[in-house]
C-alpha positions as CSV (number, residue, x, y, z in Angstrom):
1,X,0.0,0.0,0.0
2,X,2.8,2.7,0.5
3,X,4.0,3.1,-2.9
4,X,0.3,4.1,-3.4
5,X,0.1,6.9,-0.5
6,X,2.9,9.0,-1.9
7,X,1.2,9.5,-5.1
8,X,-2.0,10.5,-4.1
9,X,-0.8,12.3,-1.3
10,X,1.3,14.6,-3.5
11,X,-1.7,15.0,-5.7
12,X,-4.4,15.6,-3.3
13,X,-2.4,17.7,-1.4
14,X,-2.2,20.2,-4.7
15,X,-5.9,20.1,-5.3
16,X,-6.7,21.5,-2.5
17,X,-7.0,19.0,0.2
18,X,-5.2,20.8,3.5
19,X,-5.7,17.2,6.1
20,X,-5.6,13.8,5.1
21,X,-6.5,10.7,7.0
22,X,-5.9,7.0,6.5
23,X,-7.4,4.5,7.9
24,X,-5.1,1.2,7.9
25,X,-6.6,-2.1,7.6
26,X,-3.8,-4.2,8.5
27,X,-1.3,-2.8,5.5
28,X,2.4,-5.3,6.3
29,X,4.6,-2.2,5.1
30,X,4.6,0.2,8.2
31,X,2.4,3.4,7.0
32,X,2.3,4.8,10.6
33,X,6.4,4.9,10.8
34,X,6.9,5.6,6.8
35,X,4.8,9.0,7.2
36,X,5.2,9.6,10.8
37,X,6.8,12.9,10.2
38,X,3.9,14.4,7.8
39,X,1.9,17.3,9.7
40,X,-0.6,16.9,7.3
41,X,-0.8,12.9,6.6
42,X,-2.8,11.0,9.6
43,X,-2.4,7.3,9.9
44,X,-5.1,5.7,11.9
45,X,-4.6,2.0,12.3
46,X,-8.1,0.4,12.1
47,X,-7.4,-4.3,12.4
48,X,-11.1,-5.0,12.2
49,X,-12.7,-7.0,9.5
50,X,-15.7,-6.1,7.8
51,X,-15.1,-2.4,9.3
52,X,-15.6,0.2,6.2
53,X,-18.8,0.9,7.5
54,X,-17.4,1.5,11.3
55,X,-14.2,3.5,9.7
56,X,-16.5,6.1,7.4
57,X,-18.8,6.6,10.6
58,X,-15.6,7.5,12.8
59,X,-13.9,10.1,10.4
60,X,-17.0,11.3,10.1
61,X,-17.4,12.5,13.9
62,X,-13.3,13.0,13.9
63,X,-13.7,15.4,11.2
64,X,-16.8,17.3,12.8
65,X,-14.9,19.8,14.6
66,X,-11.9,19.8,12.7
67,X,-13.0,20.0,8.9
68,X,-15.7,22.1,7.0
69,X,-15.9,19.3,3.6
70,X,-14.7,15.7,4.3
71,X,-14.3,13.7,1.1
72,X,-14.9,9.7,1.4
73,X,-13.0,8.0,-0.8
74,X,-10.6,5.1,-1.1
75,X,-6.6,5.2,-1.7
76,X,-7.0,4.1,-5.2
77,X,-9.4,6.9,-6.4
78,X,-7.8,10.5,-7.9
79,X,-10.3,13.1,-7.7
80,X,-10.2,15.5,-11.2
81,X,-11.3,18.7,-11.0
82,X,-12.2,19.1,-15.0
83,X,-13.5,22.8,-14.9
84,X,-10.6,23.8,-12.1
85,X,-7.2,22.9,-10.9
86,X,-8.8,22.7,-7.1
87,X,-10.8,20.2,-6.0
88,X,-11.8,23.1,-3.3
89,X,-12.9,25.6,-6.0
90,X,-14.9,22.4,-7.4
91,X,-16.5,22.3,-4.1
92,X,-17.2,26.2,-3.2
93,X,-18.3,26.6,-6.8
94,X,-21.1,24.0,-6.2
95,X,-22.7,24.2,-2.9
96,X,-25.3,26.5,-1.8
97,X,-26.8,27.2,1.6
98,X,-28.6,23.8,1.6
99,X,-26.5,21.8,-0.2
100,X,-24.1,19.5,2.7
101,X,-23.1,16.7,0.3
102,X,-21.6,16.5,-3.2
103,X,-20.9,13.0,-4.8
104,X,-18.8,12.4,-7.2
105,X,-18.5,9.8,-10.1
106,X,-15.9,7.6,-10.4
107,X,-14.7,6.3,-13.9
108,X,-13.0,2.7,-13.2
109,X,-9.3,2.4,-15.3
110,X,-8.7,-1.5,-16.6
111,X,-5.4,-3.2,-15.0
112,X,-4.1,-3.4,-18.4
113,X,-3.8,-7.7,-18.2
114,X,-1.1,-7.1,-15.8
115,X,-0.4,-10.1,-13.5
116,X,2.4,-8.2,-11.3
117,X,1.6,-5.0,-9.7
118,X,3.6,-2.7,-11.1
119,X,5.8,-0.1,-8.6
120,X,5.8,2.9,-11.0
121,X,2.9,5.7,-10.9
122,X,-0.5,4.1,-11.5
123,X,-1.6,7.6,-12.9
124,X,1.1,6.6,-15.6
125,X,0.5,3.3,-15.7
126,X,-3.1,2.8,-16.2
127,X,-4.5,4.8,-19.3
128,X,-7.4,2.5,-20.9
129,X,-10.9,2.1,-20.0
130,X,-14.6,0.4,-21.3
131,X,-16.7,2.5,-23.4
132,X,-18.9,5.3,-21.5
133,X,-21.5,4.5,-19.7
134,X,-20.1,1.0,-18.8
135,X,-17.0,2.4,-17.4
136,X,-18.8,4.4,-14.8
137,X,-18.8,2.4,-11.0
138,X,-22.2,2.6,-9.5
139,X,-21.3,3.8,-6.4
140,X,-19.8,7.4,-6.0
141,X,-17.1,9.1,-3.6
142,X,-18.6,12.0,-1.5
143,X,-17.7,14.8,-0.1
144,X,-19.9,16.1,2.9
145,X,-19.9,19.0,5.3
146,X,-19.7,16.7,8.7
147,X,-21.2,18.8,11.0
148,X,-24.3,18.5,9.0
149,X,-24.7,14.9,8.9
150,X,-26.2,12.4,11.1
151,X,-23.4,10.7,12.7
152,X,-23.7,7.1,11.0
153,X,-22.4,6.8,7.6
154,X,-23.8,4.4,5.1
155,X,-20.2,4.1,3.2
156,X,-21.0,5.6,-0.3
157,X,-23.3,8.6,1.2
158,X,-24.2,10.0,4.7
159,X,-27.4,11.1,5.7
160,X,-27.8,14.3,6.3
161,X,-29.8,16.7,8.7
162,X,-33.0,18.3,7.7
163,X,-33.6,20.6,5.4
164,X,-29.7,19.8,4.1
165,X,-29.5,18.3,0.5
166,X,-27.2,16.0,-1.5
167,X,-25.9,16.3,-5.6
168,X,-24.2,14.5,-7.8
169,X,-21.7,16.4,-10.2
170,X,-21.4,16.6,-13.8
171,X,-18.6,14.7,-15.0
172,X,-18.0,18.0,-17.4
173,X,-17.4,19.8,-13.8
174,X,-15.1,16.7,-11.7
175,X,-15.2,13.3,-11.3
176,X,-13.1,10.3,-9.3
177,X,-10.7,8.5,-11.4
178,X,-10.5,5.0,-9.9
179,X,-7.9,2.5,-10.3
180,X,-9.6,-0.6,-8.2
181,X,-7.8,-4.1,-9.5
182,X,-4.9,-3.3,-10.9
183,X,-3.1,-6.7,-11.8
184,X,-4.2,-10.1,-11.1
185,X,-2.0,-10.6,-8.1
186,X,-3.7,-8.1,-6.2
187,X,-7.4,-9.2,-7.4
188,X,-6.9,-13.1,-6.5
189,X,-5.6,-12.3,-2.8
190,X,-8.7,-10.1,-2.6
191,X,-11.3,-12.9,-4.0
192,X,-9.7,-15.5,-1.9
193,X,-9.3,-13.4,1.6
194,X,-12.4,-11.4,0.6
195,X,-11.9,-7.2,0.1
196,X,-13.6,-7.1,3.9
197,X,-11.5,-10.0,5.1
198,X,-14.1,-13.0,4.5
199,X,-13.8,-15.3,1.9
200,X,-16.1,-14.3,-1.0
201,X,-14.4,-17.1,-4.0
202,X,-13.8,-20.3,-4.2
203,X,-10.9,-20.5,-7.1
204,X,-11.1,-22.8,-9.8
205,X,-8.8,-25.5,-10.6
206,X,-7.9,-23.8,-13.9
207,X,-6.6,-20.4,-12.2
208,X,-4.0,-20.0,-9.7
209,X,-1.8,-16.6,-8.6
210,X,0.4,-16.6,-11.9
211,X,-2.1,-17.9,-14.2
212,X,-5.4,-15.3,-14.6
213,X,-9.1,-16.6,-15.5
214,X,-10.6,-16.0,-18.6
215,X,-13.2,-14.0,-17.0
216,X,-10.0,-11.1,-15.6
217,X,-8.5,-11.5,-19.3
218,X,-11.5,-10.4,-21.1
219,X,-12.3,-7.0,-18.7
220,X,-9.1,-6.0,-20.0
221,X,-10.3,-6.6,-23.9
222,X,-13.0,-4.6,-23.3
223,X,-10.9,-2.0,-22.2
224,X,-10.5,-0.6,-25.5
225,X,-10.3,3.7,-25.0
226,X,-7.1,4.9,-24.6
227,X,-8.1,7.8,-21.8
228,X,-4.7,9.8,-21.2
229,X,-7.3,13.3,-20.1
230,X,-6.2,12.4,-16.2
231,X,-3.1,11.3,-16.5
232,X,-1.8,14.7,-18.3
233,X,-3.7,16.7,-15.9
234,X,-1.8,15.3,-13.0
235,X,1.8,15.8,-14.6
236,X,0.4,19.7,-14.8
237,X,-0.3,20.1,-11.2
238,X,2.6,17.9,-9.8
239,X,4.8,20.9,-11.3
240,X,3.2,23.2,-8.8
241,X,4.3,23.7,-5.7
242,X,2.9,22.0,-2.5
243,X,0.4,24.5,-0.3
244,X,0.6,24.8,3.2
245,X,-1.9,23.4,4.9
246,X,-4.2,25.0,6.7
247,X,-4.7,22.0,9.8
248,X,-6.8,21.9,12.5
């Protein structure tokens, strides 16, 4: 997991994100100690099984005091800011007095048939997608004022207060680029623990760790749009310097 944190910390960081907070499920490479000495990078080691649901609902009541907008997302997903170069503008630009949540779509990259996880920049490494609409994910990242939320998330949304209101952006305005599987390694010691750390596949005698199914070969054929829009964006703001953060 570390060799994804310093990528989309250095990218969050420049769109406009001033606090960011992991929670580790039981990562093996030491996240706490590697960013120990980031003001700005919060570690929080979180064991339990099953626990997305229990994580969401406790950054949301962390962040109550300490944030205005909290976004909810995973470590694989890049928010894109298409009509800005902040995320924050994105976000100021789009809520109103009764607006207290803003979701964004996510477009899902392909893993590119790779069967070793590659160590160089995913934003570089993962450029091809399905056709729109199919590459949308049905569920969204959102971003949500905290203090205005009941204080139980339901993972992809929170519910919110009375007389408060939820939107979902325009792509045209920002979405979430999301890089979920990203070679087969990495998606058969997910099917065979289970993503939530219960065992959700039984493997077949025809696949094994160095030899992909059919079914993981093909998502990649149908990946067939080179999508580089991302991907240049990023190099443009990873020229720019790194804000200070303005922490709570």
């Amino acid at each position: 997991m570390a060799y994804l944190v310093d990528e989309w910390y250095e990218y969050h960081r420049r769109v406009g994100f001033d606090h960011l907070i992991i929670y580790d499920n039981n990562s093996t490479d030491g996240l706490g100690m590697l960013f120990a000495n980031r003001a700005d990078l919060e570690i929080i080691r979180w064991p339990w099984r099953r626990s997305q649901h229990q994580a969401y609902t406790h950054a949301l009541l962390l962040t109550r005091d300490r944030c205005v907008w909290t976004l909810f997302s995973d470590l694989d997903v890049f928010i894109f800011p298409r009509s800005s170069n902040s995320v924050r503008s994105v976000i100021q630009n789009q809520a109103s007095s009764d607006i207290a949540q803003i979701s964004f779509k996510l477009l899902r990259m392909s893993h590119e048939n790779l069967v070793e996880c590659s160590n160089t920049s995913i934003t570089e490494t993962y450029i091809h997608r399905k056709r729109l609409p199919d590459a949308w994910d049905k569920n969204p990242s959102t971003a949500v004022i905290t203090s205005l939320a009941v204080p139980m998330h339901r993972i992809h949304e929170a519910q919110l207060l009375k007389p408060y209101k939820s939107i979902i952006l325009s792509s045209d305005i920002a979405y979430g680029v999301h890089y979920s599987d990203r070679c087969w390694k990495q998606y058969f010691f997910q099917k065979i623990i289970g993503r939530t750390g219960i065992k959700d596949w039984i493997v077949p005698r025809t696949v094994s760790i160095l030899h992909p199914s059919e079914n993981w070969q093909k998502l990649s054929k149908e990946a067939t749009i080179k999508d580089i829009e991302f991907r240049d964006f990023k190099r443009k703001i990873m020229r720019m310097p790194m804000p200070t953060p303005a922490i709570v």
